[in-house]
N, C-alpha and C positions, 0 to 999 in steps of 0.2 A: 613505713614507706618502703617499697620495692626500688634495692637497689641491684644494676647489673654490671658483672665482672668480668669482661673476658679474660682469658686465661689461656696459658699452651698446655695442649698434653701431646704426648709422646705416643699415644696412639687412640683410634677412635671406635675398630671394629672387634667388640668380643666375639672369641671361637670358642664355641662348648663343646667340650669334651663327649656330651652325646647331646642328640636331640631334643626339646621338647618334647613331653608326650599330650602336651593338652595343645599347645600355640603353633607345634610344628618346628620351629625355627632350630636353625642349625649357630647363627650368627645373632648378634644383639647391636644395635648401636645408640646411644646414650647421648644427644647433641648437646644436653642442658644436663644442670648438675642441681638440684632445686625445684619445688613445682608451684605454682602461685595457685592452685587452686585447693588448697589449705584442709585435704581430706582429716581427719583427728584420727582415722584408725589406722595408717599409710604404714606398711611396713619400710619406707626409705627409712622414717626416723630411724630405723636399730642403728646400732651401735657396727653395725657390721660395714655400712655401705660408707661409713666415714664421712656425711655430708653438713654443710653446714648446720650450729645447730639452728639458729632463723629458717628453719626449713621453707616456706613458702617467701619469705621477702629477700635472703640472700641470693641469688639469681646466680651461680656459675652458668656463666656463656662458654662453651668450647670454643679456639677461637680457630677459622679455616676447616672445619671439621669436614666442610665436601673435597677439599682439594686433600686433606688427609685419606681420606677414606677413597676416591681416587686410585692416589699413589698406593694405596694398600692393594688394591683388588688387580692395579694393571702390574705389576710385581710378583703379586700371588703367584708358586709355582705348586704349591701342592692343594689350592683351597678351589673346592666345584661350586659353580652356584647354586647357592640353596637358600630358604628362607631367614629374612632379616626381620627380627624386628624391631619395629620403632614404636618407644622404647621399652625403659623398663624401670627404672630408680625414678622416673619425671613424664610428666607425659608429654608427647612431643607436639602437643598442639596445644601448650597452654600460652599464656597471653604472651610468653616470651618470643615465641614463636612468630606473633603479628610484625614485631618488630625484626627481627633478625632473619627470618627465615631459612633458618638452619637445615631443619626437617626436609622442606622442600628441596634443598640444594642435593642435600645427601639421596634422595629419594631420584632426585633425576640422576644421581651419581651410576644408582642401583641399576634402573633402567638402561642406562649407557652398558652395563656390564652383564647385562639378561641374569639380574636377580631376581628371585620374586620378594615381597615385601608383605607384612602384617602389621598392621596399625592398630597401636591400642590406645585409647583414647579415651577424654568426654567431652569432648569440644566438639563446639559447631563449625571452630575454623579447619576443620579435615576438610568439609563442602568446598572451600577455599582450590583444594587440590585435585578436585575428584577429576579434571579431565586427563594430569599425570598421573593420578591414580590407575583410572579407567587402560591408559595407554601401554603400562605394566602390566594389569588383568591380561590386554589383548595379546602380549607378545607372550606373557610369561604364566602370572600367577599374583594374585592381589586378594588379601581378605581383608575388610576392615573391623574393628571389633568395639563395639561402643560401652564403657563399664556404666551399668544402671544398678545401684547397691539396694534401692528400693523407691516404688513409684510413688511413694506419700511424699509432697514437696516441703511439707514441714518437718519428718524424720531425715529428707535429703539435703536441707539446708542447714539442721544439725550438724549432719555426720560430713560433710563438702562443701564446705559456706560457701567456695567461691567459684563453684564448679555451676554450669547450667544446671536447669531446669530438669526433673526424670524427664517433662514434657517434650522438651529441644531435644532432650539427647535418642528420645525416640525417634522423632523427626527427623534428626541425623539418619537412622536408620531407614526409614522411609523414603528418605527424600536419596540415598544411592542406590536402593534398590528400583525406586523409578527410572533415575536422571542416566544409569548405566548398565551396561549389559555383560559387563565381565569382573567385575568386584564382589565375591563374598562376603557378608555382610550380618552380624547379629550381635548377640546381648552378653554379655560377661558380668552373670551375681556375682563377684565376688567382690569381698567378703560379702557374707549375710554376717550381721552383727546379733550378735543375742541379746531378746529383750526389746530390739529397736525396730530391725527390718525382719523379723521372723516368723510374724505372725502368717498365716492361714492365708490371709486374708490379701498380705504383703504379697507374698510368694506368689499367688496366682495372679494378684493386678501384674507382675514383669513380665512373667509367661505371656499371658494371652493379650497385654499389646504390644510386646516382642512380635508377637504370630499377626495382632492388627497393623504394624508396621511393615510387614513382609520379611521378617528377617529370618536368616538361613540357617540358625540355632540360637540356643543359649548355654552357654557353659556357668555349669554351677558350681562354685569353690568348697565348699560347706560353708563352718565360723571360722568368722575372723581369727586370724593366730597374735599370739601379746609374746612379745620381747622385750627386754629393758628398756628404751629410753621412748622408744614407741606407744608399750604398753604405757606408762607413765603418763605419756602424756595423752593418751585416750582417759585414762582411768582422770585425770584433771579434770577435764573437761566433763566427764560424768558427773564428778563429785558436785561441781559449780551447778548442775543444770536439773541433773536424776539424779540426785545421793541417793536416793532409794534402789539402785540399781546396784551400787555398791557390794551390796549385800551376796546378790546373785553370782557376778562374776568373781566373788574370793570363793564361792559354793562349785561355781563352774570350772573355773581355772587353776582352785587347790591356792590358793596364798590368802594372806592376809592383807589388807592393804596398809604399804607406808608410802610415804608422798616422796620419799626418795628413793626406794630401790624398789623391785618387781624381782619378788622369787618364785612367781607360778610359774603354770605348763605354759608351753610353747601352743598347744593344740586343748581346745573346748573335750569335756570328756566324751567318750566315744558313742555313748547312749545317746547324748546330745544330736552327735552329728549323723547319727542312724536315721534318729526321728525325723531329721529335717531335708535328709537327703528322699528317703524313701516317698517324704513329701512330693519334694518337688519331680522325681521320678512318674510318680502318678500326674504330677499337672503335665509334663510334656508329653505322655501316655494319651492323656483325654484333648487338649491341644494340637495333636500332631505335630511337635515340635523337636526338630533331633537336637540331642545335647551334645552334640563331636562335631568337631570341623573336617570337611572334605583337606585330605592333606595334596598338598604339590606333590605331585609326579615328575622327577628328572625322566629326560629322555636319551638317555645313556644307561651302564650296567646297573645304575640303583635303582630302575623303576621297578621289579619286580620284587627289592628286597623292601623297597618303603611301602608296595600292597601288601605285601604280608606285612608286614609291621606295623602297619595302619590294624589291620584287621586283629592283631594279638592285642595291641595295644591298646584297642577298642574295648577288646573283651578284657582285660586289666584292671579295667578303668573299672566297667561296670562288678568285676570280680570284689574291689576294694572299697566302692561305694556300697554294696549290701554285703561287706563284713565276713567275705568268703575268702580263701586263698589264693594271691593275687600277685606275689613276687616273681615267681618263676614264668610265668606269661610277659611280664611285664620287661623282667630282663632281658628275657630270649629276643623279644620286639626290639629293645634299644642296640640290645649287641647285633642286630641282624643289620640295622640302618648303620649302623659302622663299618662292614665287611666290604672291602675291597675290592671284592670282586661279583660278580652277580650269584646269587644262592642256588641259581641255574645249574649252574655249573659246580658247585660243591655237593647239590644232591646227586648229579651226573657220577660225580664218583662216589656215590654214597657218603660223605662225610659232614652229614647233616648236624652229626653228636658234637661232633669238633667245635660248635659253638656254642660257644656258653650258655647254660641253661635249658637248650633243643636237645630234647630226649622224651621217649615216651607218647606220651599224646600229642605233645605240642610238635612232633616230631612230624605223626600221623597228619595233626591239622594242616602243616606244611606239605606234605605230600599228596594229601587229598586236593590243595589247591593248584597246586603245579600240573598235577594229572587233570583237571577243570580247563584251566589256560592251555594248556595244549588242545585240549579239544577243542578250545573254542577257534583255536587258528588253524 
């Protein structure tokens, strides 16, 4: 039986240290502490986020989290608006949400304060919101992001008992790309589970009706990752239903299994994740489907360093999914979206080097594209 707890906390909006490179978001906010829709492969279980362990039926309520979060943003003297997401430990449209409405409070909070906002979800109660939604897209920036882990409804009621339908949650996808005109909107594999949602066969049904939905990508995680109390309790739930799966993921993950500790990898081995990425690379290929999100553009000195940094970061991305050298791109993009001042103006004085990891090529790439944007004004 789901029971719910409000509770005080002392603050409501995470600030990261750097950007997202897949979600964008600069901020994170978290309304719910617990998710009722009972994934078994959920990395909240770890041990790290410190959440109940009834994870799906102990409910932390945050309590006042719009008037929190509020006072936070009209206070703020050094924080610019940037992308929030909602959330990330819970998803902010699960059933707790119909009753409390926390989400929506916070989200009009957003709006009052010209933030833009990312929504990741599986619910169909996001449609709930879509005309606050829609009303952030128009001032500001709104993507919403629907997790679809695989479209066979009997492997998704396995891995998400209490989560809709792949069917509904496509739908969700369809039904904002009709119903509005300023909300980004598409598919989030992730995980792919090994064994369950991996197949061939799996992978292309999300792709192409991702693309039958209308929606604006798909982002592909690779496999799912196993940590101690998480892993555990996926590996339970195998044992009770696939013991025969058992087998694969101590071959996959490097452990043995014991029913009380998890000493594998953190990460599927890497041959693994090759094959399944390159995979799904080809179906977005033959799909016409992009796997990156259009990032928010501030319209002050960071809008030139988040184009470059979208564009390094892009190619990062695609550098460490086929298994090429991929660090140094990747950090010159996040250290660039950090810089205080416009990159404008530090290549003006030539001190392009001065930022961490810009040297060399990536130096060039930045300078080929500055000389571009100049000509184009």
């Amino acid at each position: 039986m789901t029971t719910y707890t409000e509770r005080e906390f002392k603050s409501i909006l995470i600030v990261r240290k750097f950007i997202d490179s897949w979600f964008w978001d600069r901020y994170g906010v978290n309304p719910y502490q617990g998710c009722q829709f009972g994934c078994i492969y959920c990395d909240s279980r770890s041990e790290r986020y410190r959440l109940p362990s009834d994870f799906e039926n102990d409910i932390i309520v945050k309590k006042d989290p719009a008037d929190m979060l509020d006072r936070r943003l009209s206070r703020a003297r050094t924080l610019l608006p940037d992308v929030v997401a909602m959330s990330g430990a819970s998803d902010p449209y699960h059933h707790a949400e119909a009753r409390f409405e926390s989400t929506r409070r916070c989200v009009e909070v957003l709006q009052r304060h010209s933030y833009p906002v990312h929504i990741l979800t599986k619910s169909r109660l996001v449609l709930r919101d879509l005309d606050l939604l829609e009303e952030v897209g128009r001032n500001n920036w709104c993507c919403v992001s629907v997790t679809i882990t695989s479209a066979d409804p009997g492997v998704a009621r396995f891995l998400e008992p209490k989560s809709p339908s792949p069917l509904a949650r496509f739908d969700v996808v369809k039904t904002i790309k009709g119903r509005t005109q300023h909300i980004q909107a598409g598919v989030l594999l992730i995980p792919v589970v090994p064994y369950l949602s991996d197949s061939d066969e799996d992978l292309e049904a999300v792709v192409r009706n991702a693309r039958e939905a209308g929606a604006d990508y798909v982002i592909f995680g690779g496999a799912m990752t196993m940590r101690d109390q998480q892993a555990l309790w996926f590996l339970k739930h195998v044992k009770e239903s696939r013991p025969e799966l058992v087998r694969k993921y101590e071959e996959l993950y490097r452990f043995t299994y014991e029913p009380g500790s998890y000493k594998g990898a953190y990460m599927a081995k890497d041959s693994y994740n090759m094959r399944i990425t390159r995979k799904f690379l080809d179906l977005c290929k033959e799909y016409g489907m992009p796997f990156r999100i259009e990032r928010f553009i501030p319209g002050d000195y960071r809008a030139e360093n988040y184009r470059i940094a979208e564009k390094l970061l892009n190619e990062a991305y695609l550098l460490m999914v086929t298994g090429r050298s991929w660090t140094a791109m990747h950090w010159a993009g996040m250290n660039i979206q950090n810089l205080k001042e416009s990159i404008v103006e530090v290549a003006g004085r030539g001190e392009l080097r001065s930022i961490r990891s810009v040297s060399g090529k990536i130096e060039d790439l930045i300078l080929n594209y500055l000389s571009q944007r100049l000509a184009e004004h």
